[in-house]
N, C-alpha and C positions, 0 to 999 in steps of 0.2 A: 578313563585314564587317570592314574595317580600322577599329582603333583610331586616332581623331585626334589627330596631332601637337599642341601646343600649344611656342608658345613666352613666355618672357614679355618684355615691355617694359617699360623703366624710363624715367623723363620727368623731368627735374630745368628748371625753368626758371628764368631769366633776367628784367631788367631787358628787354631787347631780344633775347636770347636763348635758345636749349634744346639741353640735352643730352640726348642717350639712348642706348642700348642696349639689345640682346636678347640675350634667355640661353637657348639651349635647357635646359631641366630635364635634373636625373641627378645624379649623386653623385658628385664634386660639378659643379654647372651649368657649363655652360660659352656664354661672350661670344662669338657670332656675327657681330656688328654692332655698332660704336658710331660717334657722330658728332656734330654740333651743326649748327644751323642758324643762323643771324648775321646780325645786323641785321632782325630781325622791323616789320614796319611801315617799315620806309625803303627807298628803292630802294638795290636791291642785296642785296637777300636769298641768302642761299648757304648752300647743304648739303653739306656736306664729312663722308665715315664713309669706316672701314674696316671691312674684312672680317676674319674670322680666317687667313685663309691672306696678309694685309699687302694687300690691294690696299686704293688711295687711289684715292675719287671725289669729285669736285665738281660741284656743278650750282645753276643760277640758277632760284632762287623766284620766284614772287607771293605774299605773303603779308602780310595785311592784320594779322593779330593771332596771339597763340599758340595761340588755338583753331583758325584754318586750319590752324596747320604741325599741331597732334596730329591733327587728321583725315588728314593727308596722310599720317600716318606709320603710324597705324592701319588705314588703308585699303588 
């Protein structure tokens, strides 16, 4: 049986906004992922992270409140 990976996520929110990031565990952790999603509740919601090796993504939400975007991110 393989031991499961965990990563953790961090959630800091906004006004109309949320930041995050994941950290794989280790000593010391290390930032895999971070990003922010923008404009929560108004059209034009956008998710914009990088990766640890620098790649830039963007993409267009639906997103009604900051509880959709943490299930999106969760999920």
């Amino acid at each position: 049986m393989n031991p499961r990976v965990s990563s953790i996520l961090t959630i800091n929110g906004g006004s109309s906004s949320l930041r995050f990031a994941i950290y794989e565990p280790g000593e010391p952790s290390q930032k895999s992922l971070s990003g922010t999603v923008d404009r929560i509740g108004l059209s034009g919601t956008t998710l914009m992270f990088d990766t640890a090796d620098g790649k830039h993504s963007t993409l267009t939400l639906t997103a009604s409140d900051h509880t959709s975007v943490a299930v999106f991110l969760i999920g």
